[in-house]
PyMOL Python script that loads the backbone (N, CA, C, O; Angstrom):
from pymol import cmd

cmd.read_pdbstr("""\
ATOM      1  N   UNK A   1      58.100   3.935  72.788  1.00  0.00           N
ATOM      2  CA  UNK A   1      58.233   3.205  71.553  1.00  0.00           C
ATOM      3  C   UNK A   1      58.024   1.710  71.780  1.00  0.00           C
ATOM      4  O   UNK A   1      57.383   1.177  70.874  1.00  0.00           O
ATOM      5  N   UNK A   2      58.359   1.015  72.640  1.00  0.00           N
ATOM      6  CA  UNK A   2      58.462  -0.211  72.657  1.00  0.00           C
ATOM      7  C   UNK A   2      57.371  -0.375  73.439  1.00  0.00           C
ATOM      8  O   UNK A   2      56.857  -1.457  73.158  1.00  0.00           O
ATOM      9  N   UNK A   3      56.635   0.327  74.495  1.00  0.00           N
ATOM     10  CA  UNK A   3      55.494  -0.086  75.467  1.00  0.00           C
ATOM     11  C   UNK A   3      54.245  -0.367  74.323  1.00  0.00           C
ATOM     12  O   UNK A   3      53.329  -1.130  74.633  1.00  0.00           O
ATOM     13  N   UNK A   4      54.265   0.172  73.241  1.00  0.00           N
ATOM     14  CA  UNK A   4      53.628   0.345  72.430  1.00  0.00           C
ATOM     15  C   UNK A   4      52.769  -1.825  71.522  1.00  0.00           C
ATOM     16  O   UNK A   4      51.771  -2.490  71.243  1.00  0.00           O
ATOM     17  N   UNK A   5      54.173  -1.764  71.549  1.00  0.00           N
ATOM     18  CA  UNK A   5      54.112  -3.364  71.340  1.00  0.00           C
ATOM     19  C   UNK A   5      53.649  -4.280  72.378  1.00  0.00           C
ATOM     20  O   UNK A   5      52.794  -5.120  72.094  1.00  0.00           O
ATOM     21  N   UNK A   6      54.146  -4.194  73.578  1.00  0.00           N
ATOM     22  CA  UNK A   6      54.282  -4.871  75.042  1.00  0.00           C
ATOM     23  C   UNK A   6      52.323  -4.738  74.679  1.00  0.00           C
ATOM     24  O   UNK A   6      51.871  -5.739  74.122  1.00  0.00           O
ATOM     25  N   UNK A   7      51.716  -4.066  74.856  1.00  0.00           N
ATOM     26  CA  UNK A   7      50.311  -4.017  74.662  1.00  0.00           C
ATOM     27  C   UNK A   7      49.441  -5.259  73.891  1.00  0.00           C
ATOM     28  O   UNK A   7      48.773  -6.253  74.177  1.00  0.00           O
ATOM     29  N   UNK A   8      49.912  -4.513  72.736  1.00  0.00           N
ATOM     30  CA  UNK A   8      49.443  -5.616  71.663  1.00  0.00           C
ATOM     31  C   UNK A   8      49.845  -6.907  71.330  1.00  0.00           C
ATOM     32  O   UNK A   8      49.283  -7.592  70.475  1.00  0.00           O
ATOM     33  N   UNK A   9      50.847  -7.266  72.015  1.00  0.00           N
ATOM     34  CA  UNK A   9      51.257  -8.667  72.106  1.00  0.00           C
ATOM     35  C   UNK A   9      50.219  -9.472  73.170  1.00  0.00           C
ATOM     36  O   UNK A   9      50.098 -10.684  72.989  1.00  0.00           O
ATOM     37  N   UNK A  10      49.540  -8.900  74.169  1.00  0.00           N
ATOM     38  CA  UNK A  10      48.723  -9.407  74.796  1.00  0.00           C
ATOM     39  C   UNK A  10      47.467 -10.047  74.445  1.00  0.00           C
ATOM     40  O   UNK A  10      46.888 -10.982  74.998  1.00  0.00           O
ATOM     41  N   UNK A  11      47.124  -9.300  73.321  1.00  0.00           N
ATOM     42  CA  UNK A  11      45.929  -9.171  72.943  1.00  0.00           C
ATOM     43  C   UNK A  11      46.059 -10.942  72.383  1.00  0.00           C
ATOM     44  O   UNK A  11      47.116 -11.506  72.097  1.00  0.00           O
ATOM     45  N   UNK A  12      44.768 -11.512  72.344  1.00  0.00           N
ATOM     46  CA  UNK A  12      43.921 -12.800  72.185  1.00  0.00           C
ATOM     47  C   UNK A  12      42.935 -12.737  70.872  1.00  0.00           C
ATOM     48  O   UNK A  12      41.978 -11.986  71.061  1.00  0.00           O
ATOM     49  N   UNK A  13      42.961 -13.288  69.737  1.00  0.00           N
ATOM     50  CA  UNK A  13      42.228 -13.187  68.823  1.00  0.00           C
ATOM     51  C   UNK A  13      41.501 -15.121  68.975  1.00  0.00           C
ATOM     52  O   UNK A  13      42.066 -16.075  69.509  1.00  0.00           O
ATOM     53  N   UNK A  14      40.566 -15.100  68.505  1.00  0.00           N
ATOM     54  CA  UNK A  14      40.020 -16.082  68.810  1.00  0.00           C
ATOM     55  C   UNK A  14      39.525 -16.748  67.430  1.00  0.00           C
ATOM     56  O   UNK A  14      38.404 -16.243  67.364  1.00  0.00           O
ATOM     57  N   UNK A  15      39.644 -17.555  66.292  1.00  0.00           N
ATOM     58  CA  UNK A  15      39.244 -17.669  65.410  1.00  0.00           C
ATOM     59  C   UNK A  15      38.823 -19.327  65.158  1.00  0.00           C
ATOM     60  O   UNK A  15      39.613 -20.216  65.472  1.00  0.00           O
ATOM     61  N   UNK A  16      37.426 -19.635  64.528  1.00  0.00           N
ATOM     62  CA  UNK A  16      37.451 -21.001  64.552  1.00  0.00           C
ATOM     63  C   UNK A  16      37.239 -21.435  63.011  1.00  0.00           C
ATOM     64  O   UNK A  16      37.023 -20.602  62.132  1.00  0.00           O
ATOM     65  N   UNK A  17      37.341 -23.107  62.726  1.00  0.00           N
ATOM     66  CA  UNK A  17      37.221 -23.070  61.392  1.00  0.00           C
ATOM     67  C   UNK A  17      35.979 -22.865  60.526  1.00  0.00           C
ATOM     68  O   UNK A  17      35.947 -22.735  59.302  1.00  0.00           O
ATOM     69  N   UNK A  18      35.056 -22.860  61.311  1.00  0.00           N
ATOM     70  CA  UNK A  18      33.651 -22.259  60.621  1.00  0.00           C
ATOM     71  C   UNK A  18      34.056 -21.283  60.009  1.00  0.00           C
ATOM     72  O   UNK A  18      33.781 -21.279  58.809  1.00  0.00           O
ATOM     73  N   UNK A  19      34.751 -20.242  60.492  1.00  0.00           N
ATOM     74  CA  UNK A  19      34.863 -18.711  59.875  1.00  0.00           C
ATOM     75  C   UNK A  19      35.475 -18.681  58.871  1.00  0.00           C
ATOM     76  O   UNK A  19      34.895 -18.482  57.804  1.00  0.00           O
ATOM     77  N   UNK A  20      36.965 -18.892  58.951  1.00  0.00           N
ATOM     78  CA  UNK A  20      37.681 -19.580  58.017  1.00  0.00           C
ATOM     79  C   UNK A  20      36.572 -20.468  56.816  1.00  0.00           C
ATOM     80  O   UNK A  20      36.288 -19.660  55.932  1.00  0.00           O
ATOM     81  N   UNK A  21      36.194 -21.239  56.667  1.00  0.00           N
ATOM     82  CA  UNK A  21      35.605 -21.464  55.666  1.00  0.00           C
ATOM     83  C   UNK A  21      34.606 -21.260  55.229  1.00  0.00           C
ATOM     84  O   UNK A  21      33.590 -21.438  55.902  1.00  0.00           O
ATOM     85  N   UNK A  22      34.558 -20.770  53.824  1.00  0.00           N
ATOM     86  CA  UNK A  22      33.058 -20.181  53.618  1.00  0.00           C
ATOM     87  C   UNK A  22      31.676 -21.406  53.745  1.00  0.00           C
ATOM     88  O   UNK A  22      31.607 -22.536  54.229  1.00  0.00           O
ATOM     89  N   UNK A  23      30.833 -20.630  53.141  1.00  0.00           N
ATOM     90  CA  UNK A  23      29.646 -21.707  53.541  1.00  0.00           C
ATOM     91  C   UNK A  23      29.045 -22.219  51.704  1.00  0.00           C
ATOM     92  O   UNK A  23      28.083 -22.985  51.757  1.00  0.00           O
ATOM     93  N   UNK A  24      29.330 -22.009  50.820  1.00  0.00           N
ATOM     94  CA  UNK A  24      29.397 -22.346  49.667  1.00  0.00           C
ATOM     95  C   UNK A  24      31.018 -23.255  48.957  1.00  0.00           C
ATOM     96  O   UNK A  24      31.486 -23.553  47.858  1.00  0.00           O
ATOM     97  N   UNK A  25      31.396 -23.398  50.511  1.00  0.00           N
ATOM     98  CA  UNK A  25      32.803 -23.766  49.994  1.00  0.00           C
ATOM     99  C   UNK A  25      32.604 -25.501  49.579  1.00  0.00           C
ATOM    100  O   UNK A  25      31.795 -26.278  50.086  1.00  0.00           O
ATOM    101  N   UNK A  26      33.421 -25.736  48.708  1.00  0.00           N
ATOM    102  CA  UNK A  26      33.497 -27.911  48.189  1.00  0.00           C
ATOM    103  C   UNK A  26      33.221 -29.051  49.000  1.00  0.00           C
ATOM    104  O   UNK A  26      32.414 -29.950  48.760  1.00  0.00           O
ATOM    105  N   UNK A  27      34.131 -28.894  50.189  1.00  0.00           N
ATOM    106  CA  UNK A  27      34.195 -29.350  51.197  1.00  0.00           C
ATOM    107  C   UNK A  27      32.775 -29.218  52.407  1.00  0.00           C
ATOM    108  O   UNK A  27      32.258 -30.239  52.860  1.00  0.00           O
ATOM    109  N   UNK A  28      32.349 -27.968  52.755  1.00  0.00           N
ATOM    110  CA  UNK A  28      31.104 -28.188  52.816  1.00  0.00           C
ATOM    111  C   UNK A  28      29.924 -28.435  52.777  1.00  0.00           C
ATOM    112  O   UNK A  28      28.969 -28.398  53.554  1.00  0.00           O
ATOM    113  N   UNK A  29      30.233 -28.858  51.123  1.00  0.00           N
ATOM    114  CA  UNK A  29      28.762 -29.439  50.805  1.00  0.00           C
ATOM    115  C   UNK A  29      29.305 -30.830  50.194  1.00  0.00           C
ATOM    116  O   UNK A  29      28.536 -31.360  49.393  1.00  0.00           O
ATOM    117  N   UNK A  30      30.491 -31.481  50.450  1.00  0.00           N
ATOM    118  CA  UNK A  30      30.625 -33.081  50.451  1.00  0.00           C
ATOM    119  C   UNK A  30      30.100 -33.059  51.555  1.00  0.00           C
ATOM    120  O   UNK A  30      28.967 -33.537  51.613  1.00  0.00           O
ATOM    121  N   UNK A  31      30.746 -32.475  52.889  1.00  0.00           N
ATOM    122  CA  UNK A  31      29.986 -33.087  54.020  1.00  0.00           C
ATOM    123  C   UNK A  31      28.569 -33.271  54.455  1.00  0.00           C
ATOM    124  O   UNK A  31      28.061 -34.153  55.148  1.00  0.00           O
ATOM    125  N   UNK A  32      28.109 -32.324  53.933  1.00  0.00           N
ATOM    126  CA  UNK A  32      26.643 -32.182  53.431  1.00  0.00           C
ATOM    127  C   UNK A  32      25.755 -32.838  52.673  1.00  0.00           C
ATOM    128  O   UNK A  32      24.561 -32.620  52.877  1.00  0.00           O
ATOM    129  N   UNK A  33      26.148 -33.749  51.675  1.00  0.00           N
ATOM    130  CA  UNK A  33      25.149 -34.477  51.125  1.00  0.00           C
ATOM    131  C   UNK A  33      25.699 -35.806  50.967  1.00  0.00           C
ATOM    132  O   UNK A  33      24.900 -36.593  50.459  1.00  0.00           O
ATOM    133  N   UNK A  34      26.957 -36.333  51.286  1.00  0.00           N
ATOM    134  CA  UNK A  34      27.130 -37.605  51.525  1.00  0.00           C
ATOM    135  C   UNK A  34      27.421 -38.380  52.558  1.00  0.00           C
ATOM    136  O   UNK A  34      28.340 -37.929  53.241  1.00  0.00           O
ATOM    137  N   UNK A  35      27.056 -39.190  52.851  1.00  0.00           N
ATOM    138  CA  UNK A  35      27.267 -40.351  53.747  1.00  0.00           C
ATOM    139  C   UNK A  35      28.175 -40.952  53.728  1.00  0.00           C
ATOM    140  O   UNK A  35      28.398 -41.811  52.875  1.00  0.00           O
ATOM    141  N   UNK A  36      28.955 -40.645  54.693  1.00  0.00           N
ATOM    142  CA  UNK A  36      30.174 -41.633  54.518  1.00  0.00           C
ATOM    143  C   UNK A  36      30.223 -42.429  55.600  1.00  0.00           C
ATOM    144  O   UNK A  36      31.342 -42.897  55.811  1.00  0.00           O
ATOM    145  N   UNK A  37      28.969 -42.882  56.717  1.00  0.00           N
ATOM    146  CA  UNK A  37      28.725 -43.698  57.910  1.00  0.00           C
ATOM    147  C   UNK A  37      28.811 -45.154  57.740  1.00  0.00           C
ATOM    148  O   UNK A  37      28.797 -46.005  58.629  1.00  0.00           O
ATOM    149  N   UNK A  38      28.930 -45.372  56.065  1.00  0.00           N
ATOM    150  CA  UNK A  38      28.932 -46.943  55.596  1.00  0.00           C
ATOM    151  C   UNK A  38      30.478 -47.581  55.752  1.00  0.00           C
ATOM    152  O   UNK A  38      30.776 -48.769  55.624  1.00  0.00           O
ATOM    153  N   UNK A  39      31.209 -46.675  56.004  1.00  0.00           N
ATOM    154  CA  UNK A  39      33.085 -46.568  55.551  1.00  0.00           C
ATOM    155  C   UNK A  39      33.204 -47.336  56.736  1.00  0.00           C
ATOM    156  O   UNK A  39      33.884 -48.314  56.424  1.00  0.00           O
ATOM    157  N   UNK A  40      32.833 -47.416  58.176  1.00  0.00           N
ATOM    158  CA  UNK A  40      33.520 -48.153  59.653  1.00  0.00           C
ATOM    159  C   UNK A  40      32.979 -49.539  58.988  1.00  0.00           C
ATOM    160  O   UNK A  40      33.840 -50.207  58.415  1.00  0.00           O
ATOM    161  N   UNK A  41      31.579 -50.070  59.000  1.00  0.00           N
ATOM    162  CA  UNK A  41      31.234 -51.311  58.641  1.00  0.00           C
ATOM    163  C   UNK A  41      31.872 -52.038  57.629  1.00  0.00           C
ATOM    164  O   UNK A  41      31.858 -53.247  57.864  1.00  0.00           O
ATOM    165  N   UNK A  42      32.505 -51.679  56.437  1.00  0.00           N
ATOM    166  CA  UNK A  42      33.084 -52.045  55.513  1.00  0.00           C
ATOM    167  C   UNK A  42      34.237 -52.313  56.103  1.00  0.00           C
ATOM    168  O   UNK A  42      34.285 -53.533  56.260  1.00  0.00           O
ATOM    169  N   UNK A  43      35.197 -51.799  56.513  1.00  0.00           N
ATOM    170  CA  UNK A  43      36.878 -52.076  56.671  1.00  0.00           C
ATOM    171  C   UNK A  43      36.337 -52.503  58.158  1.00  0.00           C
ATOM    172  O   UNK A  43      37.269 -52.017  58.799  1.00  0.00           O
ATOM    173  N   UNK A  44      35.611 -52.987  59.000  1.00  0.00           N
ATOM    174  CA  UNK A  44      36.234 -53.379  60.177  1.00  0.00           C
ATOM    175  C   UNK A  44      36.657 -54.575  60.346  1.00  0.00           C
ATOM    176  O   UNK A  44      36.952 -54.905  61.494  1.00  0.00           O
ATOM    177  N   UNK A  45      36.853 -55.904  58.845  1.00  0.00           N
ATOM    178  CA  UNK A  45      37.306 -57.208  59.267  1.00  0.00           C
ATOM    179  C   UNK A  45      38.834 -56.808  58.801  1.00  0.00           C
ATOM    180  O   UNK A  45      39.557 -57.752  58.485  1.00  0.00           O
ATOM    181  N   UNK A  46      39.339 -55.576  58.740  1.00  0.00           N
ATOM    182  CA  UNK A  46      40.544 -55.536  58.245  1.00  0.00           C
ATOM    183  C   UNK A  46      41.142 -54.807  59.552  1.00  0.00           C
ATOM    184  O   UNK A  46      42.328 -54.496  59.441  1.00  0.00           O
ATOM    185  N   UNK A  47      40.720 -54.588  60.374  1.00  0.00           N
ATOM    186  CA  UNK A  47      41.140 -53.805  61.702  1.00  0.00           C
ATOM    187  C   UNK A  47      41.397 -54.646  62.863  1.00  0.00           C
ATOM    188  O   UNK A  47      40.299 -54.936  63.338  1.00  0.00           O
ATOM    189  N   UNK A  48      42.156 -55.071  63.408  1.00  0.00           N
ATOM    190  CA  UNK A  48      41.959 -55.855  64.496  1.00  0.00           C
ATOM    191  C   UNK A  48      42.175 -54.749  65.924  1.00  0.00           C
ATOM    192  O   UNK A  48      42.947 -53.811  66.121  1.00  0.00           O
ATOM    193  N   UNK A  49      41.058 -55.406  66.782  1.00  0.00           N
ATOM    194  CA  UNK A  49      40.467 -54.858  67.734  1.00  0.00           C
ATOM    195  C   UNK A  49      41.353 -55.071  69.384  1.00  0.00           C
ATOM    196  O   UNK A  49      41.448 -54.292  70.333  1.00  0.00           O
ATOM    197  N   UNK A  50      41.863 -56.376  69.190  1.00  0.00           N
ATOM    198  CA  UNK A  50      42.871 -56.479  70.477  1.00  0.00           C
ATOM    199  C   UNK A  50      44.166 -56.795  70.363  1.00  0.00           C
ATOM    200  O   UNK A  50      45.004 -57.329  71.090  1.00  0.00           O
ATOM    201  N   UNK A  51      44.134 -56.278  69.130  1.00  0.00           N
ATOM    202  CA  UNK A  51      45.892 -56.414  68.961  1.00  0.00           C
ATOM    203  C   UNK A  51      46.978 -55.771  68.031  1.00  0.00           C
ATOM    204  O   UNK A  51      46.854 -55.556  66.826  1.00  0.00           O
ATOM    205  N   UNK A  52      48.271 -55.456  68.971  1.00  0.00           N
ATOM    206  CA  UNK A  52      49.000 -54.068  68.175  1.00  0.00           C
ATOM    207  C   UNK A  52      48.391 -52.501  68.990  1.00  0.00           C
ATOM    208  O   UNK A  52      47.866 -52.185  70.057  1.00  0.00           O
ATOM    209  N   UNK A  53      48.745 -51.992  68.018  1.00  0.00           N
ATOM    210  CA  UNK A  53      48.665 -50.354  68.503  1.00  0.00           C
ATOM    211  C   UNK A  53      47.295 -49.550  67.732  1.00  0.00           C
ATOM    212  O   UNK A  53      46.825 -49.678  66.602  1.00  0.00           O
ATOM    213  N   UNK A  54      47.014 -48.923  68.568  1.00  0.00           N
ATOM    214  CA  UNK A  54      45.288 -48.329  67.705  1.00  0.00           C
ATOM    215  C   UNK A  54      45.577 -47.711  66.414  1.00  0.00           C
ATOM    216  O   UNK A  54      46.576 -47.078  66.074  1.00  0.00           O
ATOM    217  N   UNK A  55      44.605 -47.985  65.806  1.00  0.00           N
ATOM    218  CA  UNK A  55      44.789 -47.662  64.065  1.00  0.00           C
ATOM    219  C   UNK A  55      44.356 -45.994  64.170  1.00  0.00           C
ATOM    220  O   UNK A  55      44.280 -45.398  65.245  1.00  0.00           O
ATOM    221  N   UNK A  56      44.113 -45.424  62.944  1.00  0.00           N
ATOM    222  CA  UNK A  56      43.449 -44.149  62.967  1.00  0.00           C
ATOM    223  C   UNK A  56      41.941 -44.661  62.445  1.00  0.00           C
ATOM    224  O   UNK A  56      41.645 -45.770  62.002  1.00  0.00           O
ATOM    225  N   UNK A  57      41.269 -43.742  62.600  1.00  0.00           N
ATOM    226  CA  UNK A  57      39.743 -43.805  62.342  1.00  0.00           C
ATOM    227  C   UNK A  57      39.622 -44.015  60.651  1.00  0.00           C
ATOM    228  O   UNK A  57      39.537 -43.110  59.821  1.00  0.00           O
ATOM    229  N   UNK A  58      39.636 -45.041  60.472  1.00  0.00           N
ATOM    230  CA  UNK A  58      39.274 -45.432  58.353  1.00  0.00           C
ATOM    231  C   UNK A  58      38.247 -44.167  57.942  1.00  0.00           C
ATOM    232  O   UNK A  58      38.251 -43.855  56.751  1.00  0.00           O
ATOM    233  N   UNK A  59      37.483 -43.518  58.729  1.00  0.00           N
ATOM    234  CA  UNK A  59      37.075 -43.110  58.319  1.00  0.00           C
ATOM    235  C   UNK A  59      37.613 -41.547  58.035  1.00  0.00           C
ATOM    236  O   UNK A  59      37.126 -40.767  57.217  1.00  0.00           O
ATOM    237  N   UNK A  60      38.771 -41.295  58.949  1.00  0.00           N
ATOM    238  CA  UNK A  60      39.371 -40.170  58.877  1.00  0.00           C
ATOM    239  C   UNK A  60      40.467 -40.139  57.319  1.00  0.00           C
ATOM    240  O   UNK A  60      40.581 -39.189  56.545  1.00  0.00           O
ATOM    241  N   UNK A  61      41.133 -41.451  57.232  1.00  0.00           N
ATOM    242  CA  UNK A  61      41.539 -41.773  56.365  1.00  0.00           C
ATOM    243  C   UNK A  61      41.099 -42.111  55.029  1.00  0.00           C
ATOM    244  O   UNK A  61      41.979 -42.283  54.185  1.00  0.00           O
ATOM    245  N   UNK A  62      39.516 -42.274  54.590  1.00  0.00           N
ATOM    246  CA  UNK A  62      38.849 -42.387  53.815  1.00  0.00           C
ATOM    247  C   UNK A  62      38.781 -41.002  52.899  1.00  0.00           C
ATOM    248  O   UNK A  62      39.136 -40.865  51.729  1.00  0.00           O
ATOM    249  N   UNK A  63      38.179 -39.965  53.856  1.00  0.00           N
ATOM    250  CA  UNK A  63      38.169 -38.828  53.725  1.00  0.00           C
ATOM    251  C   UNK A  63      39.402 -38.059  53.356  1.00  0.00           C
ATOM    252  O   UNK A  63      39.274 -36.997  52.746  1.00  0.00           O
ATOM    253  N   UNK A  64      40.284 -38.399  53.599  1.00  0.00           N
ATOM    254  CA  UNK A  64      41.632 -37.862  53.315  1.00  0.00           C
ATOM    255  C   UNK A  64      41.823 -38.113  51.872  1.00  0.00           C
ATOM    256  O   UNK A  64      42.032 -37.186  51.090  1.00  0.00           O
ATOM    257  N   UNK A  65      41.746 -39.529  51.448  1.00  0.00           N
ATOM    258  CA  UNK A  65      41.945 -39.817  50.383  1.00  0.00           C
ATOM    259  C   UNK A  65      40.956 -39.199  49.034  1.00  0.00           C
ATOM    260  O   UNK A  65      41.426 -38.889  47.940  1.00  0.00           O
ATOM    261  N   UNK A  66      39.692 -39.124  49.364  1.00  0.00           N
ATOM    262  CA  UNK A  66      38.326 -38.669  49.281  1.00  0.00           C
ATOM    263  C   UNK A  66      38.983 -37.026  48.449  1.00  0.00           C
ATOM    264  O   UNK A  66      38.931 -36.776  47.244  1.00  0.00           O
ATOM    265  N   UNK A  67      39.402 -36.377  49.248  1.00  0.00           N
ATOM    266  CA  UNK A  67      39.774 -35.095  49.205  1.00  0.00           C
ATOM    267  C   UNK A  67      40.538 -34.682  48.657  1.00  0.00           C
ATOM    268  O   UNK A  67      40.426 -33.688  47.939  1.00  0.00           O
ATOM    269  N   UNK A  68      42.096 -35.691  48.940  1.00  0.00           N
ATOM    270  CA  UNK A  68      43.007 -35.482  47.694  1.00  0.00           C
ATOM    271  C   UNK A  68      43.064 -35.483  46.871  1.00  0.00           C
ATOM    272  O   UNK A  68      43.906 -34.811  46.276  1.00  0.00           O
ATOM    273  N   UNK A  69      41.766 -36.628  45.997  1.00  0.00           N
ATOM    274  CA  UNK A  69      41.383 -37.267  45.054  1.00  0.00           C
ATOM    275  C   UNK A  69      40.569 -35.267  44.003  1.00  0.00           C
ATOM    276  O   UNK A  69      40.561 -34.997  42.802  1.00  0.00           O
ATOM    277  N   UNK A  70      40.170 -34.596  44.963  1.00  0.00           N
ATOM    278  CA  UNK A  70      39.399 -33.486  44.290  1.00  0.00           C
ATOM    279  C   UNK A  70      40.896 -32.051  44.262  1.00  0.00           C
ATOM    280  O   UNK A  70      40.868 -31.155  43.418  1.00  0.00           O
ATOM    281  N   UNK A  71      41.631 -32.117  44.953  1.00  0.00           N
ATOM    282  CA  UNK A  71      42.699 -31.481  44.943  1.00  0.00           C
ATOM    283  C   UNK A  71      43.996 -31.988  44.294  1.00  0.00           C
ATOM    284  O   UNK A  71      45.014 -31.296  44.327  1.00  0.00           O
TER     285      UNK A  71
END
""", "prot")
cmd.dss("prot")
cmd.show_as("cartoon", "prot")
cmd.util.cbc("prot")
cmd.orient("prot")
């Protein structure tokens, strides 16, 4: 009864987010037809470069906002 489990607890499933998301999905086709490579040049006089603690990527944060904004 119990060796039964001991088995299948071993087991390894492997899943990435490609799969997980379809290919007609919202999010894949923002990333797909817009540019958002203009977002670092814009905010970098607001970033300082040698001082304090590293920021997150504006552009990770752009996108965040970007997204919430459709959800």
């Amino acid at each position: 009864m119990f060796n039964s489990n001991k088995e299948r607890q071993m087991e390894i499933e492997m899943v990435t987010i490609d799969e997980l998301v379809p290919d007609d999905h919202l999010l894949r086709k923002i990333d797909r037809y817009i540019d958002f490579s203009f977002i670092p040049e814009k905010v970098r006089s607001y970033y300082s470069e040698d001082n304090g603690r590293p920021s997150l990527d504006p552009l990770v944060l752009f996108k965040m906002m970007f997204v919430g904004y459709f959800y």
